[in-house]
C-alpha positions in Angstrom: 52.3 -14.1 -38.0 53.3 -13.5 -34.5 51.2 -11.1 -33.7 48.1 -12.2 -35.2 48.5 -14.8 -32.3 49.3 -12.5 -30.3 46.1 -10.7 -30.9 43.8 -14.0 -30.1 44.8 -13.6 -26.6 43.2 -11.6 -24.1 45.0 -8.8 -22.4 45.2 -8.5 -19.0 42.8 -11.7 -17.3 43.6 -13.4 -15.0 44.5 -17.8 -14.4 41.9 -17.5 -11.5 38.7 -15.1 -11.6 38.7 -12.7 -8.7 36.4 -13.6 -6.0 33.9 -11.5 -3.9 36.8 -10.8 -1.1 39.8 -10.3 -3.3 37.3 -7.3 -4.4 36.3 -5.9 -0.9 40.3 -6.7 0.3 40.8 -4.5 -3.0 38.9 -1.7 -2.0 39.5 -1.9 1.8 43.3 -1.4 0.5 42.7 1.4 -1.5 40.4 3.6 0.7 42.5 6.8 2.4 42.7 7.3 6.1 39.2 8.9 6.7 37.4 6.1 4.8 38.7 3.3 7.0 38.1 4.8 9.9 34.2 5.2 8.4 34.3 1.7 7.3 35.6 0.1 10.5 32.8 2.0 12.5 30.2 0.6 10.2 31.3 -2.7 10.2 31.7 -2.4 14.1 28.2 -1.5 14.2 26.9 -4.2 12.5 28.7 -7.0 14.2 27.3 -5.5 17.8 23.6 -5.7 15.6 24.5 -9.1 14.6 25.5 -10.3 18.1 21.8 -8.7 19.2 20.3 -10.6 17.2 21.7 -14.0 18.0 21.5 -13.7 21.7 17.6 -12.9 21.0 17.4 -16.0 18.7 19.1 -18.1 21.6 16.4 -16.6 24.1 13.8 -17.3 22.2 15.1 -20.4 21.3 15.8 -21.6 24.5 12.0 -20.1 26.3 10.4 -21.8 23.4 11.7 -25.3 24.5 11.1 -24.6 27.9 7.6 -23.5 27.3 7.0 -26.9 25.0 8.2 -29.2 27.4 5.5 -27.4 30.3 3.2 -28.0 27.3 4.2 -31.9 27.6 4.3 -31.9 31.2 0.3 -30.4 31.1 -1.1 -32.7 28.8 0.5 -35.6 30.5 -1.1 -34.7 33.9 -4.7 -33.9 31.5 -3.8 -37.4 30.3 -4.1 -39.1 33.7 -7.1 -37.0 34.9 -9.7 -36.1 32.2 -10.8 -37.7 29.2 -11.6 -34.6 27.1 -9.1 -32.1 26.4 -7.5 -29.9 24.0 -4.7 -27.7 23.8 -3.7 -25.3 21.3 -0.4 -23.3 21.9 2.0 -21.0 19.7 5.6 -20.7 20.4 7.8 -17.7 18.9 11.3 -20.0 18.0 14.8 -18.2 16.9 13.4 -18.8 13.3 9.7 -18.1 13.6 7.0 -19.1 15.1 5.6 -23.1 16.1 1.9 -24.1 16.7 1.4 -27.3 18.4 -2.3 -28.7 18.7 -2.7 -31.6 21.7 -6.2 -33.1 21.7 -7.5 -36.1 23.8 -11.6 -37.1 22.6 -12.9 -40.0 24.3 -16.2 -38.6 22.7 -14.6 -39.6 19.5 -14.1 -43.2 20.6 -17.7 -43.2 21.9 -19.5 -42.3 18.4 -17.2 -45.4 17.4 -18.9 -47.7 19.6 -21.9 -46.2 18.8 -21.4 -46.4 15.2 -20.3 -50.2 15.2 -23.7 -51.0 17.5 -25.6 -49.3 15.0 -23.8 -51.6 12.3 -24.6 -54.7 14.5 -27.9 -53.9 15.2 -28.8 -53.9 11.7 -27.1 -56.4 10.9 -29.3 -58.7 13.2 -32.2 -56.9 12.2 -31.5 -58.2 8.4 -30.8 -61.6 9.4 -33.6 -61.3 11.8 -36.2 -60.5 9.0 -34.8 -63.2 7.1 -35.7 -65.6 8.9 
């Protein structure tokens, strides 16, 4: 009867699963002489790519915000000094790449006006012609 129980359990597993480094600890354990030193280059490598990589992300980063706030500083000075304007302006980032679109139209606010005399003037037409 023993070993019928004995059967039900399984052979050789573990209390807690093994996790994605205990594996690559595992193998970095068991590799000879040769294949470390292989390894270790190609993980050197690839940390030197990775810092590349970040300090061009930073750069960009960094001459992105820079360019945005002369972007700012523009359309503030447009802002004081002409009525019409629009600027459109595209910023690589360290995660892609930003459009911005600023527009000022007093031409906008002009059909407005326009449109609201127009609504006037018929209006006082109609009560005009009633009359």
């Amino acid at each position: 009867m023993a070993d019928e129980n004995d059967d039900l359990v399984p052979q050789k597993q573990s209390l807690f699963p093994m996790t994605a480094d205990d594996i690559v600890d595992n193998a970095l354990q068991n590799l000879d002489e040769q294949q470390a030193r292989e390894v270790t280059k190609r993980a050197a490598d690839e940390v030197v790519k990775i810092a590349v990589e970040k300090r061009k992300a930073e750069y960009r980063s960094d001459r992105a915000q820079e360019e945005m706030r002369n972007l700012i500083d523009n359309a503030n000075l447009l802002d004081k000094r002409v009525d019409d304007y629009k600027i459109n302006s595209t910023f690589e980032t360290a995660t892609g790449t930003t459009s911005v679109e600023i527009k000022k139209s007093k031409s906008n606010r002009l059909i407005l006006v326009v449109a609201l005399a127009l609504g006037l003037l018929l209006v006082l037409i109609l009560l005009l012609t009633r009359l």
